[in-house]
TIRO-2110 file (N, C-alpha, C; in Angstrom, 1 decimal):
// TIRO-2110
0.8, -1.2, 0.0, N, 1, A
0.0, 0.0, 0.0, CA, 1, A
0.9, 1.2, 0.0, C, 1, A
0.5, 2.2, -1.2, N, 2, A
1.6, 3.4, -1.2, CA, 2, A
1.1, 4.4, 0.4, C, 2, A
2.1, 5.0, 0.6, N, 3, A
2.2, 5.8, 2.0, CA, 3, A
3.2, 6.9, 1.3, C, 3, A
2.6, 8.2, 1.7, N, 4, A
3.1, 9.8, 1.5, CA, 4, A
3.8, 10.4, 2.9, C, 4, A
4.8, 10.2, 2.9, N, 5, A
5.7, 10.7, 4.1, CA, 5, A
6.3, 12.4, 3.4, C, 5, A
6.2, 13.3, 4.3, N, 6, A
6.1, 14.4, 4.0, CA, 6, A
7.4, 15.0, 5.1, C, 6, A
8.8, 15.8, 4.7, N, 7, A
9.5, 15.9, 5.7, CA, 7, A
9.9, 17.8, 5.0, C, 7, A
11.0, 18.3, 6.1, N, 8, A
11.4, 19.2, 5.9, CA, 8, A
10.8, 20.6, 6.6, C, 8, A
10.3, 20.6, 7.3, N, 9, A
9.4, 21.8, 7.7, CA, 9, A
10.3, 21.9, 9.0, C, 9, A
9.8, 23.1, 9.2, N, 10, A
10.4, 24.0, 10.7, CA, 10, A
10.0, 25.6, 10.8, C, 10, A
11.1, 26.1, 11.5, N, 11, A
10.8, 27.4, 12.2, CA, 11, A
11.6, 28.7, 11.0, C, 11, A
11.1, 29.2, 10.3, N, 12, A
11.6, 30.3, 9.2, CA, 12, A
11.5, 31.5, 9.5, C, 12, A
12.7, 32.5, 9.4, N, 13, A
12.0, 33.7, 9.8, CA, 13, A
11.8, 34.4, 8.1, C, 13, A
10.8, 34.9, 8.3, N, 14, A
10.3, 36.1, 7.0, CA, 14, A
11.2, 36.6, 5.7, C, 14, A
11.1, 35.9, 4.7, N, 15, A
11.8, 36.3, 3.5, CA, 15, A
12.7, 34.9, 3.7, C, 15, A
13.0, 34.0, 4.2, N, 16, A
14.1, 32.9, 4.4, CA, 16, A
13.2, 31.9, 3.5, C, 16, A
13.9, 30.9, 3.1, N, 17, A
13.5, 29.2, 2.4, CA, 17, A
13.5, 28.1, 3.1, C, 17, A
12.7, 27.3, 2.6, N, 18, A
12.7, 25.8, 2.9, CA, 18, A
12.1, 25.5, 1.6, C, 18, A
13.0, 24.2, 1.9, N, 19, A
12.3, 22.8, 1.0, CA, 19, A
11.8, 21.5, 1.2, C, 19, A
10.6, 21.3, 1.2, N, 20, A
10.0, 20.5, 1.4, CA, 20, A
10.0, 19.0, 0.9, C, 20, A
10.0, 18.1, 1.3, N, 21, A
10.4, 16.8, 0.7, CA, 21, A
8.7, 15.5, 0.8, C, 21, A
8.1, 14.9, -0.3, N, 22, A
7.5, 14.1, 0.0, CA, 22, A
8.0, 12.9, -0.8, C, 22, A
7.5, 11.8, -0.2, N, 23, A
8.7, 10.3, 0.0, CA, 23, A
7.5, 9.4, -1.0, C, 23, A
7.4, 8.9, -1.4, N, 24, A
6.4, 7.9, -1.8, CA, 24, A
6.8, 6.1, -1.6, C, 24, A
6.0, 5.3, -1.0, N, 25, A
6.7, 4.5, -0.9, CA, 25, A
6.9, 3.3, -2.0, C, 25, A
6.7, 3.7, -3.3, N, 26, A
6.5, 3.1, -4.3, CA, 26, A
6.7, 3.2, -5.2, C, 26, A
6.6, 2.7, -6.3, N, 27, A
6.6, 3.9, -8.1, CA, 27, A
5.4, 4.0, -7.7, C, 27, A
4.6, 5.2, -7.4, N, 28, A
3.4, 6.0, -7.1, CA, 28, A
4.0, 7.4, -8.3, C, 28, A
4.5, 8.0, -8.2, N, 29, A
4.5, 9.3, -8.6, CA, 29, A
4.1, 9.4, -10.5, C, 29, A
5.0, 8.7, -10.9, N, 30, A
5.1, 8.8, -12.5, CA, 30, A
4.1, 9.2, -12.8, C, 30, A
2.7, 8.4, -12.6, N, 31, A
1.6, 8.4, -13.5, CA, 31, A
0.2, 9.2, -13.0, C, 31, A
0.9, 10.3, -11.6, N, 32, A
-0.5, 10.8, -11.2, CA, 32, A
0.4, 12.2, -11.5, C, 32, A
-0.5, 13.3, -11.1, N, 33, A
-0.4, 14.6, -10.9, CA, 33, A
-0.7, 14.7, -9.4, C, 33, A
0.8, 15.6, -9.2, N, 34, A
0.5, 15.5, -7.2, CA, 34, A
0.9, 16.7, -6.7, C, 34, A
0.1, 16.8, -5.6, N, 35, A
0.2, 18.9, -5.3, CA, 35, A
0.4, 18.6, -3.9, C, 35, A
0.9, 19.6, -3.7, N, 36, A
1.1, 20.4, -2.3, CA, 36, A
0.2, 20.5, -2.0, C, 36, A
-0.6, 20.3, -0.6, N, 37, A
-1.6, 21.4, 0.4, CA, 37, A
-1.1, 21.7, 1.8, C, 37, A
-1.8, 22.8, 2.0, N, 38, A
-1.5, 23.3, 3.4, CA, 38, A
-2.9, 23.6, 4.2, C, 38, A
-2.8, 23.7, 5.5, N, 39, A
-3.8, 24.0, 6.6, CA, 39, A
-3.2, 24.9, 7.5, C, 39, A
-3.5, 25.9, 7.5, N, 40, A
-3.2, 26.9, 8.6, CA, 40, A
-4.2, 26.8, 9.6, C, 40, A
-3.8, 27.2, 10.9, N, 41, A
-4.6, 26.9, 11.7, CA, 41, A
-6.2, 27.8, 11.7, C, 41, A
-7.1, 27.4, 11.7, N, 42, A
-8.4, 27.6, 11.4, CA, 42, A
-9.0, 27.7, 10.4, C, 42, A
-8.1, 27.5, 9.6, N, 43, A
-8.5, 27.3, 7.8, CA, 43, A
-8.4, 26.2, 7.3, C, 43, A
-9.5, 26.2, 6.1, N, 44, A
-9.2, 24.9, 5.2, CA, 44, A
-8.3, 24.2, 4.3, C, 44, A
-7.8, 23.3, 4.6, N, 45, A
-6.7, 22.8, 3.3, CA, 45, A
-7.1, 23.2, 1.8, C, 45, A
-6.1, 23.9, 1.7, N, 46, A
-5.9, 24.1, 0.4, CA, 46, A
-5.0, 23.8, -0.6, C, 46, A
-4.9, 23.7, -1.6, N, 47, A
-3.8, 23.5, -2.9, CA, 47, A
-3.2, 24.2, -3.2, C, 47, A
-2.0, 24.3, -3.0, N, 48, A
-1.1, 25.8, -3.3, CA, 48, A
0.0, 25.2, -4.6, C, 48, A
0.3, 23.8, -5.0, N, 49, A
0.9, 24.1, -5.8, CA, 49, A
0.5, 22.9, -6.6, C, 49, A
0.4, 21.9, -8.0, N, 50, A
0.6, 21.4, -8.4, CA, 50, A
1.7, 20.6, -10.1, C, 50, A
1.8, 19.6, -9.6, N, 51, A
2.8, 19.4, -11.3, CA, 51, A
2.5, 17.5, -11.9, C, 51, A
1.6, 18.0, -13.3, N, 52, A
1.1, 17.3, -14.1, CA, 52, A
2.5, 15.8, -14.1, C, 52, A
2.1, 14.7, -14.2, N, 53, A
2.9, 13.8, -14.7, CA, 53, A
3.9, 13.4, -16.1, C, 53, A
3.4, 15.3, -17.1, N, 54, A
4.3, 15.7, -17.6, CA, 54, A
4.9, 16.8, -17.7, C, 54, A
4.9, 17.4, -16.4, N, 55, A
6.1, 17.9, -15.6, CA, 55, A
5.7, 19.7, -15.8, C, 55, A
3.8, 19.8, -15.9, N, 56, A
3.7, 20.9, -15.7, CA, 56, A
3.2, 21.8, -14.8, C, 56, A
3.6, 22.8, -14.0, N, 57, A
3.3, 23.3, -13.0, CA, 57, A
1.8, 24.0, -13.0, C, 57, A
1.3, 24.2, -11.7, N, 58, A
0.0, 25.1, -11.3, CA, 58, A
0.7, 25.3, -10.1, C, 58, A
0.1, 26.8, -9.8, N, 59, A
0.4, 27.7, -8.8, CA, 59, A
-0.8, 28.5, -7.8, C, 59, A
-1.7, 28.5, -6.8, N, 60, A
-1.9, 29.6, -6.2, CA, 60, A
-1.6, 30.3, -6.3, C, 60, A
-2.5, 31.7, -6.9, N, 61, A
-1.9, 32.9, -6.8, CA, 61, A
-1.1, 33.6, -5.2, C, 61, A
-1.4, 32.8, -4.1, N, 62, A
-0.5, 33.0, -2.9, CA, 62, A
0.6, 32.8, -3.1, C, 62, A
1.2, 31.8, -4.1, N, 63, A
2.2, 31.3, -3.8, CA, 63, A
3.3, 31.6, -5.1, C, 63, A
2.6, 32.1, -6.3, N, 64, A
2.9, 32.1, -7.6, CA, 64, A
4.2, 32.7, -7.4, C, 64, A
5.5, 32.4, -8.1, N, 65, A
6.5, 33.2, -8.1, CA, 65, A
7.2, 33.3, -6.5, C, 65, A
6.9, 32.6, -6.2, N, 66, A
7.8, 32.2, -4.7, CA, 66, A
7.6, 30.9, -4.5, C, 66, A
6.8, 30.0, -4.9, N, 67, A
7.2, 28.3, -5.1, CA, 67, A
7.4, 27.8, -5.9, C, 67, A
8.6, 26.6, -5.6, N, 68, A
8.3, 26.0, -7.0, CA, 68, A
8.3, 24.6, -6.9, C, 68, A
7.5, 23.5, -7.5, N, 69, A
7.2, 22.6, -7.4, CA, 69, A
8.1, 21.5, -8.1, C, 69, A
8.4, 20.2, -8.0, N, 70, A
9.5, 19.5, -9.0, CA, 70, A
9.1, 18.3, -8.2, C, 70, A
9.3, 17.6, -9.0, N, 71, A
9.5, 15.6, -8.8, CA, 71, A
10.6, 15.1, -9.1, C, 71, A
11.1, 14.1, -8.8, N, 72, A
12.3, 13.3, -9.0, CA, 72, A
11.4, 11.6, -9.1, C, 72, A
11.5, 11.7, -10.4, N, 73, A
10.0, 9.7, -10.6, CA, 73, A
11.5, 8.6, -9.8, C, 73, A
12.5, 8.9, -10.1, N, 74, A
13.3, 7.8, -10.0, CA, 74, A
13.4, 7.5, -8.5, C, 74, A
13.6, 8.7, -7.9, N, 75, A
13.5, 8.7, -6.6, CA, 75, A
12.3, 8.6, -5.6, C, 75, A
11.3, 8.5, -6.1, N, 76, A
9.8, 8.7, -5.7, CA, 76, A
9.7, 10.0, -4.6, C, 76, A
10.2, 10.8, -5.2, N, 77, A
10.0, 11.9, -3.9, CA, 77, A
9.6, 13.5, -4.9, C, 77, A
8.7, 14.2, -4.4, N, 78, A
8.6, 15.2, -5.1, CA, 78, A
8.8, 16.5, -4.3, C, 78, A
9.1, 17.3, -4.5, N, 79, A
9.6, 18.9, -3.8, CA, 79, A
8.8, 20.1, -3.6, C, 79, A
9.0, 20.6, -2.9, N, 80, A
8.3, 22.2, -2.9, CA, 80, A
9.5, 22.8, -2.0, C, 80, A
10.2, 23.8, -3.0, N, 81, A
10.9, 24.9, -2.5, CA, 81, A
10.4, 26.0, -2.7, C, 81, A
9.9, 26.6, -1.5, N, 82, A
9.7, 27.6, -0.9, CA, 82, A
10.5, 29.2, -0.6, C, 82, A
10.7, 30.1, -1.1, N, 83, A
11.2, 31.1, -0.8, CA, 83, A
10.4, 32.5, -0.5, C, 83, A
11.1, 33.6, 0.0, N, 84, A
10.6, 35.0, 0.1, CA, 84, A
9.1, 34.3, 1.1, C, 84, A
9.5, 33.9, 2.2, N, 85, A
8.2, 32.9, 3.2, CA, 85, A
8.0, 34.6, 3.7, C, 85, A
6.3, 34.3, 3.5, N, 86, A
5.4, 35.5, 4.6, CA, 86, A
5.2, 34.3, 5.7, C, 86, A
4.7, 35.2, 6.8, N, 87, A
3.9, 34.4, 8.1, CA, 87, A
2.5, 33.8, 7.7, C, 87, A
1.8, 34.1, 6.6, N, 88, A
0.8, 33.7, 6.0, CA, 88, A
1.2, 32.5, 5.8, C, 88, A
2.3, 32.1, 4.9, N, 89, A
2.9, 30.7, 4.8, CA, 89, A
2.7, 29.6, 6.2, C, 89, A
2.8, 30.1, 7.0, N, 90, A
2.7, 29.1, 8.1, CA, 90, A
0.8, 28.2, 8.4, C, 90, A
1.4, 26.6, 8.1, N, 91, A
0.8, 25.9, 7.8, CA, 91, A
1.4, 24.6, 8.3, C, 91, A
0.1, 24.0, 8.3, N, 92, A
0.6, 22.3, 7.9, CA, 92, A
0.9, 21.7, 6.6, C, 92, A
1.9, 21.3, 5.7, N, 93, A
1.9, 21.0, 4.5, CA, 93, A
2.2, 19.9, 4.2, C, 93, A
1.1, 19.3, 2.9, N, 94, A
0.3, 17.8, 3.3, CA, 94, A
1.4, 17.5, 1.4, C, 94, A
1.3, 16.4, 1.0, N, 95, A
1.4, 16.1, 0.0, CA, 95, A
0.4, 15.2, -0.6, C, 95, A
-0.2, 15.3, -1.8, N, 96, A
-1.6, 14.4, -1.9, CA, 96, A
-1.8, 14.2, -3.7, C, 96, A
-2.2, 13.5, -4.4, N, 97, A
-2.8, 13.7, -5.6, CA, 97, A
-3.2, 14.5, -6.0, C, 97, A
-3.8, 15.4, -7.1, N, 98, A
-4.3, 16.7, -7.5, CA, 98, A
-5.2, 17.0, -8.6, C, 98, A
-6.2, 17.3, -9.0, N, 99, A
-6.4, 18.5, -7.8, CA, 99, A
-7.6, 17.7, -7.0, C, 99, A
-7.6, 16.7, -7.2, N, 100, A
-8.6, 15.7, -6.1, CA, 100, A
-7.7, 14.9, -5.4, C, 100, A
-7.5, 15.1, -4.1, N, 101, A
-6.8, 14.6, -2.8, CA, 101, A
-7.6, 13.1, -2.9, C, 101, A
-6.6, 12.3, -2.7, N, 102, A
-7.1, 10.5, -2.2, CA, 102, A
-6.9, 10.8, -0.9, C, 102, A
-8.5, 10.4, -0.2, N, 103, A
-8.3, 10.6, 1.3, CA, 103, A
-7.4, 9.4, 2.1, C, 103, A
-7.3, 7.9, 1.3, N, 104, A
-6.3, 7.5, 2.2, CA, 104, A
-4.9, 8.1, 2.1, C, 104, A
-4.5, 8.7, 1.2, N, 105, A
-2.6, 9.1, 1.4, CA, 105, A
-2.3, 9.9, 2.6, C, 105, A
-3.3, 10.7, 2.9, N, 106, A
-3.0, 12.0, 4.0, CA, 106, A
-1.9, 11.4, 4.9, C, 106, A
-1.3, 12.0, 4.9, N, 107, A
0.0, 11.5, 5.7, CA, 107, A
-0.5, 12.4, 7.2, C, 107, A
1.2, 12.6, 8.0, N, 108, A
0.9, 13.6, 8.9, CA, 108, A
1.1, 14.9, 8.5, C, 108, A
1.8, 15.5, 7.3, N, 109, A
2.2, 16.6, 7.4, CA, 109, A
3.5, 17.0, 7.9, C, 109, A
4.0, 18.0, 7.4, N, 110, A
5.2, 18.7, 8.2, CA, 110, A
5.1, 20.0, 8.6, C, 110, A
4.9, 20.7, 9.7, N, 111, A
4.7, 21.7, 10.4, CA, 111, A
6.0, 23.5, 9.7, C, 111, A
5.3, 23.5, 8.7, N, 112, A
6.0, 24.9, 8.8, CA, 112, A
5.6, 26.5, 9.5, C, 112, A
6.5, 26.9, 9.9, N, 113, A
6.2, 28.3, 11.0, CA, 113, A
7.5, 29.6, 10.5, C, 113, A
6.4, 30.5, 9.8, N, 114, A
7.1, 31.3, 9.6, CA, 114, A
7.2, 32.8, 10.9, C, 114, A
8.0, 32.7, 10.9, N, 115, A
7.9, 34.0, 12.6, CA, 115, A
9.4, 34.8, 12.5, C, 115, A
9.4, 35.9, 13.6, N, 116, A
10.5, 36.8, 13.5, CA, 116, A
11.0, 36.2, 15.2, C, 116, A
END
């Protein structure tokens, strides 16, 4: 059964980067389209970034031009680097299929916090 492990998050202060890492435990990736979501606290999960299985990006306008989204099929792991982070950024960020989430992948998430 494929499983979405999701690492790389922490404590950022304002204008700084991270990169986000999700793991797949399988050849899962090749043949789907798989996005980034995030949950801030009291809001709904949303989709902030996605990239087609031929390797084309979608962006939130939140995020457009400060993320960028990439896969590696061989390695089963896909990326989100993050830069110029607002405190708005601060979320929980999920990895999942796109733009319709499979509710069993939901992993835990990796906790990012942007603060001064």
């Amino acid at each position: 059964q494929v499983r979405l492990v999701e690492s790389g998050g922490g404590l950022v202060q304002p204008g700084g980067s991270l990169r986000l890492s999700c793991a797949a435990s399988g050849n899962f990736f090749s043949g789907y389209t798989m996005g980034w979501y995030r949950q801030g606290l009291g809001n709904q999960r949303e989709l902030v970034a996605s990239l087609t299985s031929g390797g084309r990006p979608n962006y939130a306008d939140s995020v457009k031009g400060r993320f960028t989204i990439s896969r590696d099929n061989a390695l089963n792991t896909m990326y989100l680097q993050m830069t110029s982070m607002k405190p708005e950024d601060t979320a929980v960020y999920y990895c999942n299929t796109a733009p319709i989430a499979t509710p069993r992948l939901w992993g835990q998430g990796t906790q990012v916090t942007v603060s001064s």
